[in-house]
C-alpha positions in Angstrom: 111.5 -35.3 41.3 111.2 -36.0 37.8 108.1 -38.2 36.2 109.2 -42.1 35.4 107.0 -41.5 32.2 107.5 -37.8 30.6 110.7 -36.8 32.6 108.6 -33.6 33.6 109.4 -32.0 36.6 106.6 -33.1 39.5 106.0 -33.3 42.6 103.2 -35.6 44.9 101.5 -38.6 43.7 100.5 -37.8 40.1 102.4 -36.0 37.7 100.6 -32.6 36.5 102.3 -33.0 33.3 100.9 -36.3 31.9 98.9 -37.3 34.6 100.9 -41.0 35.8 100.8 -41.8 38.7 104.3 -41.9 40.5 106.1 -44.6 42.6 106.1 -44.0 46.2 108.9 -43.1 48.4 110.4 -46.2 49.4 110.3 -44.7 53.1 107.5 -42.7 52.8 107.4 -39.6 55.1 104.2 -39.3 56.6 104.3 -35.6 56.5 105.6 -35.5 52.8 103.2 -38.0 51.6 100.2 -35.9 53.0 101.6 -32.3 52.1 102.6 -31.3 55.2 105.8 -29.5 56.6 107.3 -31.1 59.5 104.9 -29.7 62.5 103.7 -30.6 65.8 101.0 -28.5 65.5 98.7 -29.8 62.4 95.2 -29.4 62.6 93.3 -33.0 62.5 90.9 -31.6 60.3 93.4 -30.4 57.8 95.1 -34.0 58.1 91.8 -35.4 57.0 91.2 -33.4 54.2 95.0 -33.7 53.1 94.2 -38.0 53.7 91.3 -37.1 51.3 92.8 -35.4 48.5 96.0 -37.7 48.4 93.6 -40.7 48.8 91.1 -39.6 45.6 94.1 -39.4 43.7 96.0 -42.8 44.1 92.7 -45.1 45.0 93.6 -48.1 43.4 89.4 -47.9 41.3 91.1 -44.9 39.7 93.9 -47.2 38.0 91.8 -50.3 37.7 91.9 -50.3 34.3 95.6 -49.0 33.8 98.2 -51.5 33.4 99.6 -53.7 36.0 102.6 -51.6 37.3 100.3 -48.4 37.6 97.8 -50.6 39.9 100.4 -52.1 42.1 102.1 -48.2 42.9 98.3 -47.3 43.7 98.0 -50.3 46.3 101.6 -49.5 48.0 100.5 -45.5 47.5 97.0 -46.2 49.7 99.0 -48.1 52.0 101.8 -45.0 52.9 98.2 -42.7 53.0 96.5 -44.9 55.6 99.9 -45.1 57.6 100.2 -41.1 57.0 97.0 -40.8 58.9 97.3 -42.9 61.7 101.1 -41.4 62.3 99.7 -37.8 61.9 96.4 -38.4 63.6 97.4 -39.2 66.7 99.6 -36.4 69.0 101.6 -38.9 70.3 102.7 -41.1 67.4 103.5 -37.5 65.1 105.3 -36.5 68.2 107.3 -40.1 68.1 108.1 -39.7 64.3 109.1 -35.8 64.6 111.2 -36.7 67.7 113.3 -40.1 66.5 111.8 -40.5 62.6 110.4 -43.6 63.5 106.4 -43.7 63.2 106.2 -46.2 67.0 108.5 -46.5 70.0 110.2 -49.6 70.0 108.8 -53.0 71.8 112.0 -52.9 74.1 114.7 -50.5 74.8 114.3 -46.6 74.3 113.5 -43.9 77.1 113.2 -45.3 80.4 111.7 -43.2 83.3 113.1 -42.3 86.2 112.2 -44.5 89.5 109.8 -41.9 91.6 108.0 -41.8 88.6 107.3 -45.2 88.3 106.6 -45.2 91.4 104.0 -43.0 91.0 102.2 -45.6 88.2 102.7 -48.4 91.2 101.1 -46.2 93.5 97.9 -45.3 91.6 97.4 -49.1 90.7 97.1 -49.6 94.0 95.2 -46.4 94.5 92.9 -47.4 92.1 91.8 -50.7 94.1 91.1 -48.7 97.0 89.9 -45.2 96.1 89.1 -45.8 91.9 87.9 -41.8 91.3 90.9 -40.4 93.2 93.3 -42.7 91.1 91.1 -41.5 87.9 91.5 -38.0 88.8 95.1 -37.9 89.7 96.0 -39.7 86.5 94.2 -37.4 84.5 96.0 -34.2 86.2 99.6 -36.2 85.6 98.3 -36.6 82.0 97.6 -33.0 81.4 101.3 -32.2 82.9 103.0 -34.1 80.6 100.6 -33.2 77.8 101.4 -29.8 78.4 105.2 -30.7 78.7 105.1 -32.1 75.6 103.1 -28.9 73.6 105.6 -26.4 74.9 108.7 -28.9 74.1 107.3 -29.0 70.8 106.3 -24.9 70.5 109.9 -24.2 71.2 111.0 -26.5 68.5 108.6 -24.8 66.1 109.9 -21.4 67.2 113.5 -22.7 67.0 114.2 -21.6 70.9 114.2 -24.8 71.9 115.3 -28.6 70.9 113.2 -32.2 70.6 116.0 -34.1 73.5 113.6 -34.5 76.0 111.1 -35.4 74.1 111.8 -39.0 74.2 111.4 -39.4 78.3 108.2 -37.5 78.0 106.3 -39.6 75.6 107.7 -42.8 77.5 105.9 -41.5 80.7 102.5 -40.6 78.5 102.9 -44.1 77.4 102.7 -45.1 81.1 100.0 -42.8 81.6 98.0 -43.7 78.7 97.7 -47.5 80.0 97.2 -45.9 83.9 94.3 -44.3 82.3 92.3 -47.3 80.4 93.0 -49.0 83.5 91.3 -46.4 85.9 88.9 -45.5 83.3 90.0 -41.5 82.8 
């Protein structure tokens, strides 16, 4: 990348060489706009500190007093932040973006499970009318299944032994898990 004002060589938010501030990536990669290489397995507190750092730099009280054009790239620079962390913060939505390059699962369509598993969620809605802490538990254990699914799905990716295919089918049944488990309170 080469800096809009001094044609320097730079890379990130702020050029090193005259110290502008950079327009953002007009479809910002979560992972690129917070440092990170493309990983599963990030660290939330290194995500934080990474939100931090990037944040500091492109804070729109920084530019304030810059012109206009440096103070609007410092609004839509805090903007791909904040949606760097939320993407990256949570498991499932950096698992979503990694997996289809799309930071949420679409509203309709995608993945659809398979019909003893929906079963299943039918069965502990019922379950959890009539017996609410074995409906809790036994959602909780299907949780940590596909949890764990989804970790070594992921490690083989990282060690490059594996691929992200099924990936897909088993956030779409942590997605059904994740609203069995506000409902039954695990």
């Amino acid at each position: 990348m080469v800096c809009w004002q001094c044609r320097e060589p730079t890379q990130g938010a702020v050029c090193v060489g005259c110290g502008s501030l950079q327009p953002p990536p007009p479809k910002a990669d979560p992972f690129q706009v917070l440092g990170f290489a493309r990983s599963f397995s990030i660290d939330n507190a290194a995500i934080e500190d990474a939100w931090r750092s990037v944040s500091r730099q492109v804070h729109p009280d920084r530019w304030a007093g810059k012109p206009a054009v440096f103070r609007r790239m410092s609004l839509q620079w805090t903007a791909s932040v904040n949606e760097a962390k939320r993407i990256l913060s949570d498991p499932l939505s950096r698992a979503w973006y990694l997996a289809t390059g799309e930071p949420k699962p679409p509203e309709r369509g995608g993945p659809q499970p398979d019909g003893d598993f929906l079963e299943t969620i039918f069965d502990l809605q019922m379950m959890s009318h009539a017996d609410p802490d074995a409906a809790r538990t036994t959602v909780e254990a299907l949780w940590n299944k596909h949890r764990a699914e989804l970790d070594d799905a992921f490690a083989a990716w990282e060690s490059e032994t594996g691929t992200l295919d099924g990936v897909g089918m088993i956030l779409a049944k942590l997605q059904y898990l994740t609203t069995a488990r506000a409902q039954t309170g695990a």
